[in-house]
C-alpha positions as a Markdown table, in Angstrom:
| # | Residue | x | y | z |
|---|---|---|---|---|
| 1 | Unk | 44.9 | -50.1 | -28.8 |
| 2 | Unk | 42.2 | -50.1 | -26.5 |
| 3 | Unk | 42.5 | -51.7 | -22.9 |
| 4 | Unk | 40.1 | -52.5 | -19.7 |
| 5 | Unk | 41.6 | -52.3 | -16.9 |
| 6 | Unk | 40.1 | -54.3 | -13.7 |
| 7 | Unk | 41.8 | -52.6 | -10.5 |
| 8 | Unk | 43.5 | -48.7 | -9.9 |
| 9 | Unk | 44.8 | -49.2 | -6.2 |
| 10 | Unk | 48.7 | -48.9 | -6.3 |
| 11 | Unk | 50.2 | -50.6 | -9.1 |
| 12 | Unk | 47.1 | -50.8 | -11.2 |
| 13 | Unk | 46.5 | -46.9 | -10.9 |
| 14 | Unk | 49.9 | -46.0 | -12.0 |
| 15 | Unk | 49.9 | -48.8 | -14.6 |
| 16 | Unk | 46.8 | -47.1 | -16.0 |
| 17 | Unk | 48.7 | -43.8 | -16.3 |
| 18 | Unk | 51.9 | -45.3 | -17.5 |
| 19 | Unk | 49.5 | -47.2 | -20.4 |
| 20 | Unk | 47.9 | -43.7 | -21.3 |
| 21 | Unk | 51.3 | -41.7 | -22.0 |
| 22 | Unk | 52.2 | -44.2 | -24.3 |
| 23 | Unk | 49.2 | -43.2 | -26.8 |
| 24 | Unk | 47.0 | -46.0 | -25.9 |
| 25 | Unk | 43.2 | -45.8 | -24.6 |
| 26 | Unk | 42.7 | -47.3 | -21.3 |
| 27 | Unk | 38.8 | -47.6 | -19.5 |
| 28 | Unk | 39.4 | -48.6 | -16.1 |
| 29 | Unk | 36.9 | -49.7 | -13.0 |
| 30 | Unk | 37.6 | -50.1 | -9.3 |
| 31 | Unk | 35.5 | -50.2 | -6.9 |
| 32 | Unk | 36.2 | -47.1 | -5.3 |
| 33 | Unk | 34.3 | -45.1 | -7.8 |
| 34 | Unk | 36.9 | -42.0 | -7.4 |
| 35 | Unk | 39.1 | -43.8 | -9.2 |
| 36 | Unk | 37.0 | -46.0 | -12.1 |
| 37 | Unk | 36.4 | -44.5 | -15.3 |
| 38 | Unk | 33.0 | -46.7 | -15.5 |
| 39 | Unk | 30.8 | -47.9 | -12.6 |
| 40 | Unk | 30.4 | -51.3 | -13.7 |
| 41 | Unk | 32.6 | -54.5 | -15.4 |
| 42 | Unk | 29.4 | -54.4 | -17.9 |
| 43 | Unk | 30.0 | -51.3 | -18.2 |
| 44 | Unk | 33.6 | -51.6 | -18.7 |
| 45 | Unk | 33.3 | -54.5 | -21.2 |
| 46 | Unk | 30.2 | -52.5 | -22.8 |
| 47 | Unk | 32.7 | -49.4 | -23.5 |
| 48 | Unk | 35.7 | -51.8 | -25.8 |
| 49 | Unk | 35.1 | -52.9 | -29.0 |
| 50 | Unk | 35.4 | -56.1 | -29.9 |
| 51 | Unk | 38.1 | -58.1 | -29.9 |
| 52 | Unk | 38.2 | -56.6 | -26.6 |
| 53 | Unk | 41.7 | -57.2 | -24.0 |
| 54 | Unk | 41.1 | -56.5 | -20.2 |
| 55 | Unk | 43.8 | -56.8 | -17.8 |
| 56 | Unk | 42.7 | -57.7 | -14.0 |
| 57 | Unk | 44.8 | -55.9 | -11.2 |
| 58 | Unk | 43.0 | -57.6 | -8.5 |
| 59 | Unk | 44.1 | -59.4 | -5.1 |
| 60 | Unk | 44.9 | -62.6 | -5.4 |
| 61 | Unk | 42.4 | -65.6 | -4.8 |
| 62 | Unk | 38.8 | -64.9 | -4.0 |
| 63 | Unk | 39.1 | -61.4 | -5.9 |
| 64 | Unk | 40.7 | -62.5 | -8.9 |
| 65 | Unk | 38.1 | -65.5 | -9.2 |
| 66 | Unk | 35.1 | -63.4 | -9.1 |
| 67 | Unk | 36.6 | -61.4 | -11.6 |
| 68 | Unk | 37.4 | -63.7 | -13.7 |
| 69 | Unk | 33.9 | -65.1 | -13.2 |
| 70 | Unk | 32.1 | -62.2 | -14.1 |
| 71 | Unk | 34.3 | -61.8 | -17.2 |
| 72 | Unk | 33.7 | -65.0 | -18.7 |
| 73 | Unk | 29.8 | -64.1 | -18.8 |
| 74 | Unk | 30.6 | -61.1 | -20.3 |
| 75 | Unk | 32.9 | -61.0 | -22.6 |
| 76 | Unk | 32.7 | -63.0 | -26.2 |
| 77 | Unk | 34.5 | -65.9 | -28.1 |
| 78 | Unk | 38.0 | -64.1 | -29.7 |
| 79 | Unk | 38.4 | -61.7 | -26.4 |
| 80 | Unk | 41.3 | -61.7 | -23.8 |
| 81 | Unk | 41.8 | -61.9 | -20.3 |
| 82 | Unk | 45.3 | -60.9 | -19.1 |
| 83 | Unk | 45.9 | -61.7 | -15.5 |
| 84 | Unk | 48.5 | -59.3 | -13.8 |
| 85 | Unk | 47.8 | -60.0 | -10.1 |
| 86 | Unk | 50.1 | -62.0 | -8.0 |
| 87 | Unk | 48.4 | -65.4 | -9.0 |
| 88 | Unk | 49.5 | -68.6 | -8.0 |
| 89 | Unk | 50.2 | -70.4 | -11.3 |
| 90 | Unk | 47.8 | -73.4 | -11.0 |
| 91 | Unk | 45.1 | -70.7 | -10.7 |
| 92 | Unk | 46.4 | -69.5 | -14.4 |
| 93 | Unk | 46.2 | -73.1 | -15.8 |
| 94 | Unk | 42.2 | -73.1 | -14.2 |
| 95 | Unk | 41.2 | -69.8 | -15.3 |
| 96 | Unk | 42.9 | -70.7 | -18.5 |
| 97 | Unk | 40.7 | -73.9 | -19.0 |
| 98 | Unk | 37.4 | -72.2 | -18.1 |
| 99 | Unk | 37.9 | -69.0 | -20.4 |
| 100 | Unk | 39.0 | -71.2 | -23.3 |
| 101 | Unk | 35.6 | -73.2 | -22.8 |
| 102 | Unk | 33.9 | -70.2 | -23.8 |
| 103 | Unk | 36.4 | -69.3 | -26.4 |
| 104 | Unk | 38.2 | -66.4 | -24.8 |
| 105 | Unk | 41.8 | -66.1 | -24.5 |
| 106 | Unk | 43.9 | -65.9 | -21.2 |
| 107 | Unk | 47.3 | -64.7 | -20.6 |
| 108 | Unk | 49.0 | -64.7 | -17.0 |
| 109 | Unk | 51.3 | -61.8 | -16.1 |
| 110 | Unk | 53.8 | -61.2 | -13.4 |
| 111 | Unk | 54.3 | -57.5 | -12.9 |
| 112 | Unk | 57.2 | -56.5 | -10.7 |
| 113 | Unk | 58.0 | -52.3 | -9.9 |
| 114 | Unk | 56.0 | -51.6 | -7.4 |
| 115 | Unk | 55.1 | -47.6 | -6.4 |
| 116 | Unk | 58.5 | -46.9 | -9.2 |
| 117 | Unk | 56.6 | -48.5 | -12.2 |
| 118 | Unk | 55.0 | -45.4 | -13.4 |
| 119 | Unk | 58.5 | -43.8 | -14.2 |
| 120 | Unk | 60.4 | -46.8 | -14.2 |
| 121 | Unk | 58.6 | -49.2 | -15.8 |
| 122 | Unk | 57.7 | -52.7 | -14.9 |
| 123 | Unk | 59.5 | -55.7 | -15.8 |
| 124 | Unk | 56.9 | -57.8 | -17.0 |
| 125 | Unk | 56.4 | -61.8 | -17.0 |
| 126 | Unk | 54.0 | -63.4 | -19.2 |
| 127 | Unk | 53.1 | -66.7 | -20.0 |
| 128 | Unk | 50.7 | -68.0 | -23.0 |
| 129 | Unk | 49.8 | -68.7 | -26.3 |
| 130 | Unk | 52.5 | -66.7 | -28.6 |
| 131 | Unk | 48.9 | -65.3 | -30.5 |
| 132 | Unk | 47.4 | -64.3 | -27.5 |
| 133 | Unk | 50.5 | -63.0 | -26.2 |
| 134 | Unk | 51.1 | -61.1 | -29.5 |
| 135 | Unk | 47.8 | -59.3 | -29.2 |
| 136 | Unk | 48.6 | -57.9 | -25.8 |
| 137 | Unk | 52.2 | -57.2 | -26.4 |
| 138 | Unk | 51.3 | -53.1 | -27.3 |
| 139 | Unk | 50.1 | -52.7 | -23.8 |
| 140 | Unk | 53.3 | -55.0 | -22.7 |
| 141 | Unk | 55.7 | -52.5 | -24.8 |
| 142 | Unk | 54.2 | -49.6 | -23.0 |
| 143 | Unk | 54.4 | -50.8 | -19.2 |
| 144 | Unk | 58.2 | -52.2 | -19.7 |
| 145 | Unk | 61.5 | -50.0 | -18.8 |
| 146 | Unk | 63.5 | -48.6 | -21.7 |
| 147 | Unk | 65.8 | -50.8 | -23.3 |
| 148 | Unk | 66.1 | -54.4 | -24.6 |
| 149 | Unk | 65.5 | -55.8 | -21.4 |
| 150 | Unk | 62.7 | -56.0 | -18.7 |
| 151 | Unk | 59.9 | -58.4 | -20.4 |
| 152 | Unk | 60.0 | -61.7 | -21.3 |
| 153 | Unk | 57.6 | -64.2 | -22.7 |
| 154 | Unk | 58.4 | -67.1 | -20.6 |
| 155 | Unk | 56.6 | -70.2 | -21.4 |
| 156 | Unk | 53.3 | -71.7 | -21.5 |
| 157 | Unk | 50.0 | -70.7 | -19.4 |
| 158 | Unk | 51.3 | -69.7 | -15.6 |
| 159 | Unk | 54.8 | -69.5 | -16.3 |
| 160 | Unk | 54.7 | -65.7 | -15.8 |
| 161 | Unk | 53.7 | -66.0 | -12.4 |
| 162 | Unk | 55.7 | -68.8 | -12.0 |
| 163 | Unk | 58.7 | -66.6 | -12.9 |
| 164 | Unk | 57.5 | -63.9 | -11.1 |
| 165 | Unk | 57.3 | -66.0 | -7.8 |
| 166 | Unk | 60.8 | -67.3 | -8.1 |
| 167 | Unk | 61.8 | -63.2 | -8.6 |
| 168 | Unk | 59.9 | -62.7 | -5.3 |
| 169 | Unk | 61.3 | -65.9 | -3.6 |
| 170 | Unk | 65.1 | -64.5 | -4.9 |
| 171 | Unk | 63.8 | -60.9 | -3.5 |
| 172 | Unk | 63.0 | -62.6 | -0.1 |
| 173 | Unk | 66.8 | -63.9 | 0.5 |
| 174 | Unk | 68.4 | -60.8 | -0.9 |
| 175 | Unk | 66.8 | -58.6 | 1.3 |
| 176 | Unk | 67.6 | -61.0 | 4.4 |
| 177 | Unk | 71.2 | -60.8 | 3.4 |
| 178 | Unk | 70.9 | -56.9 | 3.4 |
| 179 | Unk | 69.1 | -57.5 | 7.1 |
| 180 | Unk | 71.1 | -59.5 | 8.8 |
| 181 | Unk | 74.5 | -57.6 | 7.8 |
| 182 | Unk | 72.4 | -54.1 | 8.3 |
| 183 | Unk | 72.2 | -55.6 | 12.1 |
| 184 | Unk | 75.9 | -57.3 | 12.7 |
| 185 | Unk | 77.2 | -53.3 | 12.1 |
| 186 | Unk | 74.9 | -51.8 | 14.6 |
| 187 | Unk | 75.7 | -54.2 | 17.0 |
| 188 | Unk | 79.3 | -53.9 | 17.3 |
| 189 | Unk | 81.0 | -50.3 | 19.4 |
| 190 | Unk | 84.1 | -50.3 | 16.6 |
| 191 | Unk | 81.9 | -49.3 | 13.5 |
| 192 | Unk | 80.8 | -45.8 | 13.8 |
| 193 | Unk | 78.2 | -44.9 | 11.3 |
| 194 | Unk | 76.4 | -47.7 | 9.7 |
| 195 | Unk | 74.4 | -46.1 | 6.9 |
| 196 | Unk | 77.8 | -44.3 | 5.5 |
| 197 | Unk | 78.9 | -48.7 | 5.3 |
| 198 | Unk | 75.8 | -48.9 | 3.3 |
| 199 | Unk | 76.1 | -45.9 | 1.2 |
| 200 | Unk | 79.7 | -46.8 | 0.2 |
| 201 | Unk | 79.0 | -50.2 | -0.9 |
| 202 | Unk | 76.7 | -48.5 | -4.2 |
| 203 | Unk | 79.4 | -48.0 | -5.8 |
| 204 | Unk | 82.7 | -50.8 | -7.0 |
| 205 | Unk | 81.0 | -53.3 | -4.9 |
| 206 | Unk | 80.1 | -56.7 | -5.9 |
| 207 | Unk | 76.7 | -56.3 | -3.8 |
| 208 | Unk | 75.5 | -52.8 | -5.5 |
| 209 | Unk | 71.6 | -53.1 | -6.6 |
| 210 | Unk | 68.8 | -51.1 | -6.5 |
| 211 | Unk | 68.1 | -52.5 | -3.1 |
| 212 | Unk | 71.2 | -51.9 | -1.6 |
| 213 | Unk | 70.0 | -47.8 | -3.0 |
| 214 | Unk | 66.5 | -48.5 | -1.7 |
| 215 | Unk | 68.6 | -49.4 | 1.9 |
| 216 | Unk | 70.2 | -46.4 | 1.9 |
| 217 | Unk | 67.1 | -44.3 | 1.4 |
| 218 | Unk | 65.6 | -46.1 | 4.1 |
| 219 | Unk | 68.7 | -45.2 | 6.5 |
| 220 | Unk | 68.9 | -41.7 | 5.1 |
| 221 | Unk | 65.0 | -41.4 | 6.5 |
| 222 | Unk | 65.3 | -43.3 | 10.0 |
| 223 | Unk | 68.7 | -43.4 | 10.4 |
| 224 | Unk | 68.8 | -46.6 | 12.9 |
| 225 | Unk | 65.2 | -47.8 | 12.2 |
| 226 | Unk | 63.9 | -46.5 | 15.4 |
| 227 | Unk | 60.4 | -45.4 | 14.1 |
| 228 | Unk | 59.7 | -49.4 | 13.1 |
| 229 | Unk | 59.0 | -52.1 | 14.6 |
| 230 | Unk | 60.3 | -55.4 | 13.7 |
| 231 | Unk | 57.8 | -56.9 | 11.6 |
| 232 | Unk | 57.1 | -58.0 | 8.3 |
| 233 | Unk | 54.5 | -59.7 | 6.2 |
| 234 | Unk | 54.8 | -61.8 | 4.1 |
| 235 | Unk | 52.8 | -62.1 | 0.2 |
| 236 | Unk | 52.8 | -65.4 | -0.2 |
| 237 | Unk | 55.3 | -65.9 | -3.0 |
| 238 | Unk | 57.8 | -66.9 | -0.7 |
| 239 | Unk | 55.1 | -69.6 | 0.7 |
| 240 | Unk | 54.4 | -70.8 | -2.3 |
| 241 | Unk | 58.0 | -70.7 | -3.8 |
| 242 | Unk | 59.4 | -72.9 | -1.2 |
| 243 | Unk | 56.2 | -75.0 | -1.5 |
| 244 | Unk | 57.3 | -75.7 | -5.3 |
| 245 | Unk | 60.8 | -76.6 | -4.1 |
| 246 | Unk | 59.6 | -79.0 | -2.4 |
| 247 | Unk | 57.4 | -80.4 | -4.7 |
| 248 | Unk | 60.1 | -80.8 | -7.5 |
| 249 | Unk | 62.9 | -81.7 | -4.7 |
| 250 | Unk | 65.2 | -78.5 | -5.6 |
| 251 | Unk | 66.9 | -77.1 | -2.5 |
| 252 | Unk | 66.1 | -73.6 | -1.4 |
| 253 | Unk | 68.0 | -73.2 | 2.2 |
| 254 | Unk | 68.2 | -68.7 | 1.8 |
| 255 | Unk | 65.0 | -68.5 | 0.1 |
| 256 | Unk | 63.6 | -71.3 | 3.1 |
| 257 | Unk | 65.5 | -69.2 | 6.0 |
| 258 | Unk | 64.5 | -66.0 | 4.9 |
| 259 | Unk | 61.0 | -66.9 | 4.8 |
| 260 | Unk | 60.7 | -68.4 | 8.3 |
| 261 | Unk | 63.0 | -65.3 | 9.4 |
| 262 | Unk | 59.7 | -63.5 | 8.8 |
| 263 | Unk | 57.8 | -65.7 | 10.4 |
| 264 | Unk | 59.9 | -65.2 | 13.5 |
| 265 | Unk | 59.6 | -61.7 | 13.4 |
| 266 | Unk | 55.9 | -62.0 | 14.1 |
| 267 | Unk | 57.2 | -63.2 | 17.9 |
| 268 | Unk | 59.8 | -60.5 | 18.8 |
| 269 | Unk | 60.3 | -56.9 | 17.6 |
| 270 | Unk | 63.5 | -58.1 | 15.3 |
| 271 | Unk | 66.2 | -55.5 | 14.6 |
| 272 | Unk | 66.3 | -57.3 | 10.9 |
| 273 | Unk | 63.1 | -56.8 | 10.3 |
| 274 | Unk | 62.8 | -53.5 | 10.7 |
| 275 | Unk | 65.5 | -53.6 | 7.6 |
| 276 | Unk | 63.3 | -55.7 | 5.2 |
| 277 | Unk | 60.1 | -53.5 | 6.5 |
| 278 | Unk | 61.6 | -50.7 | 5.5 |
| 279 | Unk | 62.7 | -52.1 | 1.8 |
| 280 | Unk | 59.3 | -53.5 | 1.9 |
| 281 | Unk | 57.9 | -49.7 | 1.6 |
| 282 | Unk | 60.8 | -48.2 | 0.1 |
| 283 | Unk | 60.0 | -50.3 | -3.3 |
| 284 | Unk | 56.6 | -51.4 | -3.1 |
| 285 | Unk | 55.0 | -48.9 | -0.5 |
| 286 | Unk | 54.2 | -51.5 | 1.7 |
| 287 | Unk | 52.9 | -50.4 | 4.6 |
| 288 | Unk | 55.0 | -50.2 | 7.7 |
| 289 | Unk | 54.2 | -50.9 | 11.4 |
| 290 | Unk | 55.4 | -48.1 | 13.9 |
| 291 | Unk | 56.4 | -48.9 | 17.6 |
């Protein structure tokens, strides 16, 4: 099938690639015009025939809105818009409401793989009607790993990014727990070589994950972290995941600590966080702040 494609930085470059080797045309814009294929979204839009589907790989808020904005005057009644950005999911249910005024379709879609998608794949999220969702699902078959699993149609309009920001809260506290026992073994004289600790646990361990691999590349690079400093960012997710707790009255205490463990790292240079800035880049090549 045929696909635009709003937005080639990171993910949305290599999602572009990934899209192509599976036999399907994809037209893609960015503003950087090294990396579009058109100079324009009319352009873009132009270059699809109808019913067209174009999937926006855009920063969250302002970005996504104008982009969305611009699609709904170009596009035409029967068209999709797939949403693949890290959207909050009340956005979804508002760009959802305005598309379908105009008769075009709109699909939400949490993308999680970071700078590994490409050979990976990208477990996928999505949320929508099942038609809509059936229309795009070539293009989802194509950026998913191998395998039965990976994807999942999870509910209505903004429940992919729903799902996706619960994945991202879980992420948050998993990569604290890695952290804060990274930093208990340096600190003590009897253990000896910390990233050997690590690299045994991959194996027979109850704890073995591909972060606990991503750790160990991280170690196997910067052996004690020394080249970082102790910060980290934060995406929002985790904001707005603890935000929903809240709102629906579910307890969240390691999602909730995690978060405001990166909040204190903005204050001191934090041994920890040089840990979860280091998984930061190792998966998502996030960048890193050096002393």
């Amino acid at each position: 099938m045929e696909l635009g494609l709003v937005g080639l930085g990171k993910m949305g470059g290599n999602m572009r690639e990934r899209i192509r080797r599976a036999g399907h045309t994809v037209i893609g814009y960015d503003r950087n015009p090294d990396l579009a294929d058109v100079s324009s979204l009319k352009d873009l839009v132009g270059s699809l025939q109808g019913p067209r589907v174009v999937w926006v790989m855009v920063p969250a808020g302002a970005a996504t809105q104008s982009t969305i904005d611009e699609l709904g005057e170009l596009l035409s009644p029967g068209d999709i818009v797939v949403d693949g950005g890290n959207s909050r999911w009340t956005d979804d249910e508002k760009h959802a409401e305005e598309l379908g005024h105009k008769g075009i379709g709109f699909v939400d879609c949490g993308v999680s793989g970071g700078v590994w998608g490409l050979e990976n794949g990208y477990a996928l999220m999505y949320g929508g009607d099942a038609a809509n969702v059936a229309r795009v699902q070539p293009i989802f078959d194509a950026l998913k790993p191998e395998g039965d699993f990976g994807a999942v149609h999870a509910g209505k309009v903004g429940a992919g990014h729903f799902a996706k920001m619960v994945h991202n809260g879980i992420e948050y506290a998993m990569m604290q727990a890695f952290a804060e026992g990274w930093e208990l073994l340096e600190k003590v004289d009897s253990v000896t070589d910390v990233r050997e600790v690590f690299r045994s646990w991959q194996e027979g361990t109850v704890i073995r994950s591909w972060l606990l691999d991503l750790a160990v590349n991280a170690l196997d690079d910067d052996e004690h972290l020394d080249k970082l400093r102790g910060y980290a960012a934060d995406s929002g997710e985790g904001r707005w995941t603890v935000e929903a707790a809240i709102d629906n009255a579910v307890p969240l205490p390691a999602i909730t600590a995690s978060l405001f463990a990166r909040f204190a790292s903005r204050q001191d240079d934090s041994p920890q966080m040089k840990m979860i800035a280091a998984l930061r880049n190792q998966f998502g090549g996030h960048a890193v702040e050096s002393k």
